[in-house]
Structure formats: structure tokens, C-alpha cells
N, C-alpha and C positions, 0 to 999 in steps of 0.2 A: 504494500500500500504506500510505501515511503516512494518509491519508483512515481508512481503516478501523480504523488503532488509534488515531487521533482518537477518533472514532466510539464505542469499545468504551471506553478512556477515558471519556469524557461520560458514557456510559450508565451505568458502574460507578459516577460520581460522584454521579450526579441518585439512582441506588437508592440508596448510604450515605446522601445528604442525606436522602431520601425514610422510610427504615427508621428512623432517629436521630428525626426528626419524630411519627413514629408510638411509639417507647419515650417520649418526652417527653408526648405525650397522656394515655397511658396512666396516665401515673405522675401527669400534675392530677389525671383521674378517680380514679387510687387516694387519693388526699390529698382530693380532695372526697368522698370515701365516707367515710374516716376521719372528718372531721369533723361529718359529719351530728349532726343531732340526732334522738332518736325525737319521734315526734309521737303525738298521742292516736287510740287507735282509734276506726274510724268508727262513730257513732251509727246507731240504727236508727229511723227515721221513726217518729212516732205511727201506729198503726195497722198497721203491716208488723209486728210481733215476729215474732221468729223462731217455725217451728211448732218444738213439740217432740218429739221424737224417737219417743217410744211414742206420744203420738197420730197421727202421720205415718204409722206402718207397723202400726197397729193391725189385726189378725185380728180379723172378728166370728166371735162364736159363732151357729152352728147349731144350734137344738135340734131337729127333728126334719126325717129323714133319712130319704127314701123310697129305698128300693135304683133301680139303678140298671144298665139290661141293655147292658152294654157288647160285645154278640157283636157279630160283624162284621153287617153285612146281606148276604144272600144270593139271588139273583136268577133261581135255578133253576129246573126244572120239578119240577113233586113227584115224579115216576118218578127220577129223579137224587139226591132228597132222601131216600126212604122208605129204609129198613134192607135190604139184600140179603143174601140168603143166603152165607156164604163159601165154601162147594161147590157153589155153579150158576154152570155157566162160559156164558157171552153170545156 
């Protein structure tokens, strides 16, 4: 029994050692961010300019506009098709 609270000892020890390691990292990264400097924004190569916005998404006009028959297509026979009477029962 002495074996296993060895055991759980150790292990509790190596995780504080382990957890403590890890708040210390943290804490250069945070003090190396504080201390950054800005750098200059990145240039855009000769020849790449940015496009600009209204020409990017630019709508052409249409000036003339043939209608346009958006019925379904239908496949039937013309007996199916033609107008029926609605008092003659089949």
C-alpha cells in the first residue's frame, strides 16, 4: 500500500511541477506580446492593386429585353391538352 501513495504522490508532484511550467510560458508569451512593436502594413506588388469595389461587383445594363416564356414544358397529348367541357363526365 506504501507503493501506491508513493505512486499518487509523484504523480501529484510531476502535475504541480508540470501546471506551474505551463503559467510561466504563458506569462513570457504574454510579456512578448506586450512588447511587440507594430510593423508597417504589407505592400501590394506593382501590378496586383487591389480591384475596386464597384468595379468588382459591377451590374451591366441591358437595354433591350425580349420577354421571356417561363411556363413549364409540357409533354402531353393534345386530347389531354384541349379545353373540356365541365358537364361531360368520361
Amino acid at each position: 500500500m506504501n507503493i501506491k501513495q508513493s505512486q499518487a504522490g509523484l504523480a501529484v508532484l510531476v502535475l504541480l511541477v508540470l501546471s506551474s511550467q505551463g503559467c510561466s510560458v504563458a506569462e513570457e508569451k504574454r510579456l512578448l506580446y506586450r512588447q511587440s512593436e507594430i510593423i508597417a502594413p504589407l505592400k501590394i506588388p506593382a501590378g496586383m492593386q487591389q480591384p475596386q469595389g464597384v468595379e468588382r461587383f459591377a451590374v451591366p445594363q441591358v437595354k433591350n429585353v425580349d420577354p421571356v416564356d417561363i411556363t413549364p414544358p409540357v409533354n402531353l397529348p393534345d386530347e389531354l391538352l384541349a379545353p373540356q367541357d365541365a358537364g361531360q363526365a368520361k
